[in-house]
C-alpha positions as CSV (number, residue, x, y, z in Angstrom):
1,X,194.5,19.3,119.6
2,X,191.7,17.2,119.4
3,X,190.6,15.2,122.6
4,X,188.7,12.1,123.0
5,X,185.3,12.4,124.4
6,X,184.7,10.0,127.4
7,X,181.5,8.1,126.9
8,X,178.8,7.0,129.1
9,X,180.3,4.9,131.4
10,X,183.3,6.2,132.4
11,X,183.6,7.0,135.8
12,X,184.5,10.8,135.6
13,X,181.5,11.8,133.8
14,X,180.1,11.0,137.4
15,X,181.9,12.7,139.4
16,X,181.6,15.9,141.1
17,X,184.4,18.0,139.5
18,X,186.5,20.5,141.3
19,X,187.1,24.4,141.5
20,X,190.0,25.0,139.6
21,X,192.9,27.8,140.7
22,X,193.0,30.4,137.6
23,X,196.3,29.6,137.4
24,X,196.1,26.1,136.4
25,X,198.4,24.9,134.5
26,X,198.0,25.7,130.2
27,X,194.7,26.6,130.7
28,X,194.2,28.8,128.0
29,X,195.6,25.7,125.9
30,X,193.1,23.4,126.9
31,X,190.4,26.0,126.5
32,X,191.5,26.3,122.9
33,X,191.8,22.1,122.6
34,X,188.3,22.0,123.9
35,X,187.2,24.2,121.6
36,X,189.0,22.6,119.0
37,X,187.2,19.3,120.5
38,X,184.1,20.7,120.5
39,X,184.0,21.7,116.6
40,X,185.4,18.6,115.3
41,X,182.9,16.7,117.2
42,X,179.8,18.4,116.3
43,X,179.1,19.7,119.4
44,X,177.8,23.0,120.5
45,X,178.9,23.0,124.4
46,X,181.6,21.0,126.0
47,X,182.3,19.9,129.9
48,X,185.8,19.1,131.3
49,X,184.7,15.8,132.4
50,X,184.0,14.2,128.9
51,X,187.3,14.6,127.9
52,X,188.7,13.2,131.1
53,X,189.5,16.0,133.6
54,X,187.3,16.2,136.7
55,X,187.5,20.0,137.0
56,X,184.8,22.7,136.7
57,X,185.5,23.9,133.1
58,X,183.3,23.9,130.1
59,X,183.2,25.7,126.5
60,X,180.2,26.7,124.4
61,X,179.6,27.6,121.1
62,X,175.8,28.9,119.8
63,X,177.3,30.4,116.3
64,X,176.2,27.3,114.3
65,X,172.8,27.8,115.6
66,X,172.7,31.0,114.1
67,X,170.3,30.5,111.7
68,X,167.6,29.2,114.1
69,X,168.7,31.8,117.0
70,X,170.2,34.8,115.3
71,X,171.3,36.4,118.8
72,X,174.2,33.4,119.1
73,X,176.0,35.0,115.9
74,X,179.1,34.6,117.0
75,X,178.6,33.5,121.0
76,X,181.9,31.3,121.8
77,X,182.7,31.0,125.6
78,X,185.0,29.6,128.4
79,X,183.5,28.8,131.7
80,X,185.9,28.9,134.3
81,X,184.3,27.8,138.0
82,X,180.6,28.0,136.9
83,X,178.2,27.3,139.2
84,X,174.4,28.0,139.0
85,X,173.6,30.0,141.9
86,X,169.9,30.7,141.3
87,X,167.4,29.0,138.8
88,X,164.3,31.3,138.2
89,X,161.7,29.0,139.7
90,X,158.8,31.8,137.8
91,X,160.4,31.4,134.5
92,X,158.5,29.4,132.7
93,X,160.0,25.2,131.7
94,X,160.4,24.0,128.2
95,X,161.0,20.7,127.3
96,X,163.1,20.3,124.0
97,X,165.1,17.2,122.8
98,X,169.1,17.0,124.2
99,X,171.5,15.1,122.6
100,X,174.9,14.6,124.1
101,X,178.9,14.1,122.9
102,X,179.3,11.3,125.6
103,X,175.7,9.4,124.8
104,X,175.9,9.4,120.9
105,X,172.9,8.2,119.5
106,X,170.4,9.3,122.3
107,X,168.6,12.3,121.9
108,X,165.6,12.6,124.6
109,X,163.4,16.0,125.7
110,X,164.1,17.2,128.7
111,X,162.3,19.9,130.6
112,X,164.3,22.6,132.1
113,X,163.8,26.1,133.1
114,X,164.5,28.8,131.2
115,X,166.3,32.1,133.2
116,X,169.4,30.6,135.3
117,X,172.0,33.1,137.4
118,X,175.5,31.6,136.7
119,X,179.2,32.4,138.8
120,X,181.7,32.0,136.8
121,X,185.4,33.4,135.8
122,X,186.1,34.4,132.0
123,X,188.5,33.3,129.8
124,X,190.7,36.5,130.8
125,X,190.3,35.5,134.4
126,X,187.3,38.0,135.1
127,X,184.3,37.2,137.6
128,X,180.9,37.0,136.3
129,X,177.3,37.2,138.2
130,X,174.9,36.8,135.5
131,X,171.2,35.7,134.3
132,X,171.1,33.9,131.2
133,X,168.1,33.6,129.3
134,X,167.2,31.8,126.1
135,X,168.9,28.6,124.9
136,X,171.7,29.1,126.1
137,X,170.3,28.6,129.9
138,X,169.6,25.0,128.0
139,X,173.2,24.5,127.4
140,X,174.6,25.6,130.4
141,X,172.3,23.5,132.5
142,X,173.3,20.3,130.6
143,X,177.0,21.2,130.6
144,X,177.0,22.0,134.2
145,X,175.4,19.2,134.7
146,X,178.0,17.1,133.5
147,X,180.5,19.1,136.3
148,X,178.0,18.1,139.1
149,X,178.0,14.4,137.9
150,X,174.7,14.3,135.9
151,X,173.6,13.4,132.6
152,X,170.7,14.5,130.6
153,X,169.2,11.1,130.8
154,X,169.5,11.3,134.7
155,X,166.3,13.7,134.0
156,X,164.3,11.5,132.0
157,X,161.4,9.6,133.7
158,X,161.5,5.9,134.9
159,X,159.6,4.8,131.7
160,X,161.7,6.4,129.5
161,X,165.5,5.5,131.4
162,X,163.7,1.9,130.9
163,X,162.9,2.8,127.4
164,X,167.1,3.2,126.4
165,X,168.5,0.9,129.5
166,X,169.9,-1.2,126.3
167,X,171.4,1.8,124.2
168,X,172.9,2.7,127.4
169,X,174.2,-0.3,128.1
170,X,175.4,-0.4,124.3
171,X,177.6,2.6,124.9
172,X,179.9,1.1,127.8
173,X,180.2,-1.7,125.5
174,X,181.8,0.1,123.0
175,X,179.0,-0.7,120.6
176,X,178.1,2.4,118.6
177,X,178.9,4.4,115.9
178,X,180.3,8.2,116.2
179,X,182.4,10.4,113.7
180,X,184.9,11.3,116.9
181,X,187.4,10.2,118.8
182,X,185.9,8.7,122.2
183,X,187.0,6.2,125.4
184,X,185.0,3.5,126.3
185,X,184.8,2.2,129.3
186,X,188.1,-0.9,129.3
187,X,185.9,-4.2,129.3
């Protein structure tokens, strides 16, 4: 089932979301609808919180980046629980343009580091301690972000916050354009 995606505004995509027990409730359902979410939206990684649910969860899916990063053939993921333990502070930073499902039409770089050690549970319930490297330490940042409350444009520098304060302020309005379901914030 597709979801809505909650845009910016809503008050759970600031919120610090919650450990969940791996035996919540249709979890591997709600894995597969945020998948499903995901793909129908466009998107390449997905956070509980921007369809609602304040709880540490998140999906990712590199395969249609293939092309560009030939080691993501295929790389489709569950989260459960992740946290990011350790950030490389001698890997190096890049700074690359973000987009996001719950900002449409705001795409900004953003510098982030590139070798992150992630905790997390697997989709059959396993535990994980691992590095990640390449872009898909850029994707889990931004989608763990969202679990800890924060935004890509959170990152951004004064002048450029100032720079989109009115496409921002656009988006709680309800005025934009997407090709997804979404909830505004009720005015």
């Amino acid at each position: 089932m597709t979801l809505p995606i909650y845009i910016y505004g809503q008050q759970v995509l600031r919120k610090v979301a919650q450990d969940i027990p791996l035996d919540y409730p249709n979890l591997n359902e709600l894995i597969q609808n945020m998948f499903e979410t995901m793909e129908n939206s466009d998107g390449i990684g997905l956070a509980a919180p921007q369809i609602g649910l304040d709880i540490r969860l998140l999906v990712i899916d590199l395969d249609v980046l293939a092309d560009t990063y030939p080691e993501y053939k295929g790389y489709r993921k569950a989260f459960i629980n992740p946290h990011i333990v350790e950030i490389d502070e001698k890997s190096k930073t890049e700074s690359l343009e973000e987009g996001c499902l719950s900002l449409p039409g705001i795409h900004e770089k953003v510098t982030r580091h590139t070798r992150i050690r992630v905790q997390y549970v697997d989709e059959e319930l396993k535990p994980h301690d691992e590095w990640f490297e390449g872009y898909v330490t850029r994707v889990l940042q931004h989608e763990i972000d969202h679990l800890d409350g924060v935004l890509f444009t959170d990152h951004l520098s004064p002048f450029r916050k100032q720079l989109i304060k009115s496409k921002l302020k656009a988006l709680m309005q309800g005025k934009f354009r997407c090709g997804y379901r979404t909830k505004v914030t009720a005015r």
